[in-house]
C-alpha positions in Angstrom: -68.1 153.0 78.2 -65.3 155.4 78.4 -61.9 155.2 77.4 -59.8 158.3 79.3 -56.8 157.0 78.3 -57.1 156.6 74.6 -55.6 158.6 72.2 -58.9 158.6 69.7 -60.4 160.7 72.6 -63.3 160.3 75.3 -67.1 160.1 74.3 -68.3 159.5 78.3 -69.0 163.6 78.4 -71.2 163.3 74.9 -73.2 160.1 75.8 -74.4 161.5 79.3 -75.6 164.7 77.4 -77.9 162.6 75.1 -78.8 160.5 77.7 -79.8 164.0 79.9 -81.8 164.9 77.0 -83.2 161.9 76.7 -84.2 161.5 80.4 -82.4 158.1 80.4 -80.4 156.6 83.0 -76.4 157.3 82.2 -74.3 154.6 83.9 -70.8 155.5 83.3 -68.0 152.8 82.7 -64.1 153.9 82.2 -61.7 151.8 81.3 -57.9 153.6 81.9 -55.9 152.0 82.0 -56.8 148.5 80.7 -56.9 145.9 83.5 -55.9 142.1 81.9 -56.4 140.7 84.7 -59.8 138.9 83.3 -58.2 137.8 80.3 -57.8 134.1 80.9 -61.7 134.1 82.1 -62.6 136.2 78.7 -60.2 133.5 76.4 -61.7 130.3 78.4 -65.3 131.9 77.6 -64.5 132.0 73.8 -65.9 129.5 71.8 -63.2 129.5 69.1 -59.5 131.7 68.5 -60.0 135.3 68.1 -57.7 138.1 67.0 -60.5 140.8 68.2 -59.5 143.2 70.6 -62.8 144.8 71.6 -63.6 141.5 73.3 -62.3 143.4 75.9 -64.1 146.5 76.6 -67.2 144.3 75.2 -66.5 142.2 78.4 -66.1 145.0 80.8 -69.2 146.4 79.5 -71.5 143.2 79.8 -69.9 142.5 83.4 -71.1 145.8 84.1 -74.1 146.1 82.8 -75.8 142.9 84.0 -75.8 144.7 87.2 -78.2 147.3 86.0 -80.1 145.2 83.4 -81.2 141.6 81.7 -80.5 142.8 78.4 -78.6 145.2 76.7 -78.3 146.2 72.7 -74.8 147.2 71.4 -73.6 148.1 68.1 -71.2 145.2 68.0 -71.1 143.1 64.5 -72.9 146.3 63.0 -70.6 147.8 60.7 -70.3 144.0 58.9 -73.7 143.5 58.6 -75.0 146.6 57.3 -71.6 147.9 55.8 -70.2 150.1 57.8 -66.7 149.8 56.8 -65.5 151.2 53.4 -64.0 147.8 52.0 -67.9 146.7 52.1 -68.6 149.3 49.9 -68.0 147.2 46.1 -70.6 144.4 47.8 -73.7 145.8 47.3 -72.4 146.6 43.4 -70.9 143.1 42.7 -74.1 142.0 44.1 -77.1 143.7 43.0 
């Protein structure tokens, strides 16, 4: 998933040189700019509210990919569940 547009910069050119080294498959995906125009499919499939704005590549990305696979991993809900953001850092201390 690439984002061209985006001023944190674009990891396309890095993820199809591991993927060459890897002798895996690199599909590409670039979102610039952002298209909305699935937005009121992506808020009907929502189960509840949600402030989230990476429910919108995430979408892109599973639209895309179910043309190539079944399943796919991502890294979504990692950071929270194994701490990958600094305020999570006092949790494991108050806890253990």
């Amino acid at each position: 998933m690439g984002f061209s547009s985006s001023d944190r910069g674009d990891e396309i050119g890095y993820a199809a040189k591991v993927a060459e080294t890897l002798g895996s498959a690199n599909v590409r995906f670039n979102l610039a700019p952002f298209a909305l125009k699935n937005l009121d499919d992506i808020v009907d499939h929502l189960k509840e509210p949600l402030s989230d704005s990476a429910v919108l590549p995430l979408w892109h990305l599973c639209k895309g990919t179910s043309a190539y696979v079944k399943v796919a991993l991502s890294g979504e809900g990692g950071d929270e569940t194994l701490g990958g953001y600094a305020r999570y850092f006092w949790a494991g201390v108050a806890i253990g």
